[in-house]
C-alpha positions in Angstrom: -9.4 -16.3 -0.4 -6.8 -18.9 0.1 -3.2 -18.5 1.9 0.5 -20.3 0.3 4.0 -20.0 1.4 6.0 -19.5 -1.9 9.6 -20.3 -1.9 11.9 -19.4 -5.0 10.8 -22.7 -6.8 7.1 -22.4 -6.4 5.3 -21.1 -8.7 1.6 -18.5 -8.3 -1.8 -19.4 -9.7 -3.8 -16.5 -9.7 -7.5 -17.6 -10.4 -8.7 -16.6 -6.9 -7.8 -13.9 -3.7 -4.2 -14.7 -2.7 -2.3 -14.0 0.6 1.5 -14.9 0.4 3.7 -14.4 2.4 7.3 -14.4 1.7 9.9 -11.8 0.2 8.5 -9.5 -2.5 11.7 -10.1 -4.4 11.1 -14.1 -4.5 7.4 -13.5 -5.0 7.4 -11.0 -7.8 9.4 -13.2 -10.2 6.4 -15.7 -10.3 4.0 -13.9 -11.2 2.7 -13.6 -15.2 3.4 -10.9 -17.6 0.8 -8.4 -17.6 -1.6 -10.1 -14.7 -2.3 -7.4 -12.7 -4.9 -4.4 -13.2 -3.8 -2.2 -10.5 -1.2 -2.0 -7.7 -2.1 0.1 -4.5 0.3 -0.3 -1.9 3.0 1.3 1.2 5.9 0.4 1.2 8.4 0.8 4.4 9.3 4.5 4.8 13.3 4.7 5.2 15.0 5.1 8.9 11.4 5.2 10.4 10.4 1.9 12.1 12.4 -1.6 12.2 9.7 -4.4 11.7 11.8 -6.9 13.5 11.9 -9.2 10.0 15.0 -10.2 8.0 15.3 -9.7 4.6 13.0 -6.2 5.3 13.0 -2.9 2.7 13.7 0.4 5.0 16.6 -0.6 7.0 19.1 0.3 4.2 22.6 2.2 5.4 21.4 4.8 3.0 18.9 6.9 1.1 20.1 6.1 -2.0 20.6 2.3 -1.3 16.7 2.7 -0.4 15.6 4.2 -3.7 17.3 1.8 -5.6 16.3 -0.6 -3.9 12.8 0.0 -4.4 13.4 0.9 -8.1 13.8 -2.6 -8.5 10.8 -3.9 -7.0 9.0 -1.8 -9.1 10.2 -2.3 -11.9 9.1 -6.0 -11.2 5.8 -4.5 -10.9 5.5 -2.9 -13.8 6.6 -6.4 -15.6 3.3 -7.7 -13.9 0.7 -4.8 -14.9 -1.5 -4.6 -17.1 -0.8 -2.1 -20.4 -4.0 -0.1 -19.3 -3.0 -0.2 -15.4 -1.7 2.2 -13.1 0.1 1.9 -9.6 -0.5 4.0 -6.9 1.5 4.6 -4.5 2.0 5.9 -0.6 5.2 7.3 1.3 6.3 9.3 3.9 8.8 11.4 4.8 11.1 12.2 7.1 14.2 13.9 8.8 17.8 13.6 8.6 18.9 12.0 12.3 22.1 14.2 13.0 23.7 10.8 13.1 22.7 10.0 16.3 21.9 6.2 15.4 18.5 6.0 17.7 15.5 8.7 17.9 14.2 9.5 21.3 10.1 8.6 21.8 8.1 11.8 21.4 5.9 12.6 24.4 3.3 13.3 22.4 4.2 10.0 19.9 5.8 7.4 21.6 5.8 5.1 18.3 8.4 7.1 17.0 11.2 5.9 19.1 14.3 4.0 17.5 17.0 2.1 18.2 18.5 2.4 15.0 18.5 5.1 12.3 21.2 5.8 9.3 23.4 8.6 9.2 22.4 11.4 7.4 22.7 11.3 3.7 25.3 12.8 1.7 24.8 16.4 0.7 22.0 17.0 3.8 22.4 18.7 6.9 21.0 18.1 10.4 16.9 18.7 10.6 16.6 18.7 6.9 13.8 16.9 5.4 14.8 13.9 3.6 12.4 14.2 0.6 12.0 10.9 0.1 8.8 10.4 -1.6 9.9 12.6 -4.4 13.3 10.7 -4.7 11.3 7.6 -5.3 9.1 9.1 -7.6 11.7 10.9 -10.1 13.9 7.6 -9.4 10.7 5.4 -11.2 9.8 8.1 -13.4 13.5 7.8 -14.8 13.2 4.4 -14.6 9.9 4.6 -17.2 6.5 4.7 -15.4 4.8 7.7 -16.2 4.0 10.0 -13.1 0.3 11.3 -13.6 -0.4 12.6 -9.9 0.5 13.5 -6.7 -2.5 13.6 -4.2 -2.0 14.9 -1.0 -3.5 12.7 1.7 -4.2 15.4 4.1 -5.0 13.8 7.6 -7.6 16.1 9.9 -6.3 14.0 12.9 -2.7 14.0 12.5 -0.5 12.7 15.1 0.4 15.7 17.0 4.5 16.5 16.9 6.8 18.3 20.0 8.1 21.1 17.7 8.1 25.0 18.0 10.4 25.3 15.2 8.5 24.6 11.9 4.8 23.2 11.0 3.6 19.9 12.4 3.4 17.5 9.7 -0.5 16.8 8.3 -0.3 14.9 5.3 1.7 12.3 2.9 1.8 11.4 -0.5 0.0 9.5 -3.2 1.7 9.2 -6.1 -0.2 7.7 -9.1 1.9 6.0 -11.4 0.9 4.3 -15.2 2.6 2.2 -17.0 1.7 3.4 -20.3 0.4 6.7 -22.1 -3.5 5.7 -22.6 -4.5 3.7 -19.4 -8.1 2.9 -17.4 -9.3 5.8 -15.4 -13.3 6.0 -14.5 -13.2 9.7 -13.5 -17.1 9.5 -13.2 -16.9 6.7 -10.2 -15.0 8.9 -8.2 -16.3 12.4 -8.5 -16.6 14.7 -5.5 -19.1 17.4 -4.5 -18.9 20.9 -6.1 -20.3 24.1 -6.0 -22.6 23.4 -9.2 -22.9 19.4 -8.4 -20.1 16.5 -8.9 -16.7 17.5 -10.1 -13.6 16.0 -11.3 -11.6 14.7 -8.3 -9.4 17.4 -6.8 -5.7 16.2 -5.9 -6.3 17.0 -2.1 -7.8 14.3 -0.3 -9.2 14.9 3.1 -8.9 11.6 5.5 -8.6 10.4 8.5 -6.2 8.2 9.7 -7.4 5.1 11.7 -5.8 3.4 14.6 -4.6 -0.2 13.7 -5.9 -2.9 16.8 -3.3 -4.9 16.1 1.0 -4.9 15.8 1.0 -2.8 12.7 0.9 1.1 13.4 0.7 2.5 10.2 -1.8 0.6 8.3 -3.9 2.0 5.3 -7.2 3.8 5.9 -10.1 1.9 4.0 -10.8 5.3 2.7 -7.7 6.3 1.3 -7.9 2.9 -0.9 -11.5 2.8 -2.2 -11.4 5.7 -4.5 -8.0 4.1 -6.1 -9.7 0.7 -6.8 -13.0 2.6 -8.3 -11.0 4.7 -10.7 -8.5 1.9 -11.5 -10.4 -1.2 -11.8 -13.4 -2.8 -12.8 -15.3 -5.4 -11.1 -13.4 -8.9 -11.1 -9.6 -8.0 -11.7 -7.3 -8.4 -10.0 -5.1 -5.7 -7.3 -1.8 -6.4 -6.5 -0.4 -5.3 -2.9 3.4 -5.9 -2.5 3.7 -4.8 0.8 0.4 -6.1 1.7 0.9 -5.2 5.9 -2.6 -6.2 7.3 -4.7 -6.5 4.7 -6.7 -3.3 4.3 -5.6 -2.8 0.3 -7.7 -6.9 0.6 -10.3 -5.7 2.5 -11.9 -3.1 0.2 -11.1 -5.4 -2.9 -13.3 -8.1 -1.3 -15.5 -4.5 -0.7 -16.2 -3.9 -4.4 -15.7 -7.0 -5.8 -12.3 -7.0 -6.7 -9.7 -10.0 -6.2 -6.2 -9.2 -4.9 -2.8 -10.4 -4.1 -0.9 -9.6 -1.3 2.5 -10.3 -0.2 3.4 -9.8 3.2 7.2 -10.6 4.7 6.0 -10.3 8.3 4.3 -13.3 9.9 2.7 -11.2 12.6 0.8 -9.0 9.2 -0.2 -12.0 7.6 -1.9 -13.3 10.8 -3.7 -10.1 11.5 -4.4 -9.7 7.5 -6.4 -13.2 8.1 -7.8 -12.4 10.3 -9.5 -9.4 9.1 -10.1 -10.9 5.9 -11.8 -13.9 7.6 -14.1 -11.7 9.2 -18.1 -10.8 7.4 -17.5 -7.9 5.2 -19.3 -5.6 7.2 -17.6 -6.2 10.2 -14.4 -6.2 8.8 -15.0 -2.6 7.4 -16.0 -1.1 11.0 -12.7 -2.8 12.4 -10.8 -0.5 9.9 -12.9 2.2 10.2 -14.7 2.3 6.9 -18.2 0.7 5.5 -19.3 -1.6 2.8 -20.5 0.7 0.1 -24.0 1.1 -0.3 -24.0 -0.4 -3.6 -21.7 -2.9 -4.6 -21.0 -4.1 -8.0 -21.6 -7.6 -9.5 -19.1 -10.5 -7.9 -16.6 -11.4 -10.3 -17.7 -15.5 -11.6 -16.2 -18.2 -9.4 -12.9 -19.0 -9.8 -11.0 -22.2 -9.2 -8.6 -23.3 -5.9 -5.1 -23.6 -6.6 -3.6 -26.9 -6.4 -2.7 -27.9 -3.1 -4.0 -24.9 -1.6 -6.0 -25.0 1.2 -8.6 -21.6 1.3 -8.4 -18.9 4.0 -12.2 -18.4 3.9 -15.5 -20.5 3.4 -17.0 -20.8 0.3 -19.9 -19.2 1.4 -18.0 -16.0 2.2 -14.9 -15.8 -0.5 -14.3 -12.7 -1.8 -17.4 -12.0 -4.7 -20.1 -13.6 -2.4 
């Protein structure tokens, strides 16, 4: 894997592993028609966590400025996929703030104090749920990806939540996303136990969440990603994460032989995602509370360093060796 700064004049080679960072909006633009296989990524929920970054998705004045907002990233990524890929995508929810402007820690979850949150939106009342995942997913299903799924990611360990006046929250959403009718889907590489032996994947995925050891507090689960590369990709091609945070997305790519691209805004994330991503494979797993699957497929050929690019890793441990 190798590491660039792009700026809006430079322009992406994508022959190996890639960690940019810089503004998804500058980034996407560079990037070939149709060069991508698969997109897994998180992007920023809306009103939930300031990142301390300019230029940063989920700090918009309103919901709707958020949507469209991320309408338009996407729509960049759908420029970049592959006619036979398919986008998968991760968001949570949350709940109108009574336009208080901050949110008070939890005792039980002191990550979820803020200094600044957005009134509440326009036609929603105090303590209603924002429904946000679902407004981004009829906003892009308008907008012309074709909405095939929405797994539950139920978590076992949820954070626990001070309420007495409705359910503590145990799961979010993951929506799948295609860009055209007839697409690549190995059903077989993912099956699941059943009462009569493997069966189609269900749409409830059981998983638990892991804690992050570095700045970034709500980082992917190696778990939650693996089963979207295996039923999206084949060995080689390349995964596209726009909002790349640390680097987990990466990680299981270099996992099953993948290559990726990740684009990271924060310079804190794209430290820690090279630093995971430097680390052996197996170690790297355990740190994110996975392992390296028993049988991997066959490394992608070599591929050739970009111009003036200097690589992240050794040649003796890029991704595919």
């Amino acid at each position: 894997m190798k590491r660039t700064h792009v700026t809006k004049a430079s322009p992406l080679a994508l022959d190996e592993s890639l960690l940019v960072e810089g503004d998804v909006t500058e980034v996407l633009p560079r990037l070939p028609d149709e060069s991508v296989q698969c997109v897994i990524t998180s992007p920023p929920y809306w009103g939930l966590r300031d990142y301390g970054v300019a230029g940063q998705i989920g700090l918009e004045p309103t919901l709707a400025a958020f949507v469209n907002r991320l309408t338009g990233v996407f729509a960049e990524v759908r420029r970049v996929l592959r006619p036979d890929g398919t986008l998968w995508l991760n968001l949570g929810d949350g709940y109108t703030s009574g336009n208080r402007g901050r949110r008070a820690p939890d005792r039980k979850n002191p990550n979820r104090a803020m200094n600044t949150r957005p009134d509440n939106p326009p036609g929603l009342k105090d303590k209603d749920l924002l429904g946000v995942p679902w407004r981004l997913a009829f906003g892009l299903q308008q907008d012309g990806w074709y909405l095939r799924s929405d797994v539950i990611w139920h978590k076992p360990n949820a954070m626990p939540e001070s309420v007495q006046d409705r359910p503590t929250r145990a799961h979010e959403y993951l929506f799948m996303f295609t860009k055209s009718g007839r697409y690549h889907y190995d059903a077989g590489a993912i099956r699941e136990p059943g009462g009569r032996g493997p069966r189609n994947r269900r749409s409830v995925w059981h998983i638990h969440t892991t804690p992050s050891a570095g700045a970034h507090i709500a980082s992917f689960p190696l778990e939650l990603v693996t089963p979207c590369l295996l039923a999206s990709t084949r060995p080689g091609d390349l995964v596209l994460d726009p909002f790349f945070g640390v680097g987990t997305v990466g990680l299981a790519a270099r996992l099953l032989d993948r290559r990726f691209l990740g684009i990271e805004l924060n310079p804190d994330y794209v430290a820690e995602a090279e630093r995971l991503l430097s680390q052996p494979l197996d170690a790297a797993a355990r740190r994110n509370g996975g392992r390296r699957p028993a049988s991997p497929a066959k490394p992608p050929a070599p591929s050739r360093r970009a111009p003036g690019a200097a690589p992240l890793l050794p040649s003796s441990r890029r991704p595919g060796k």
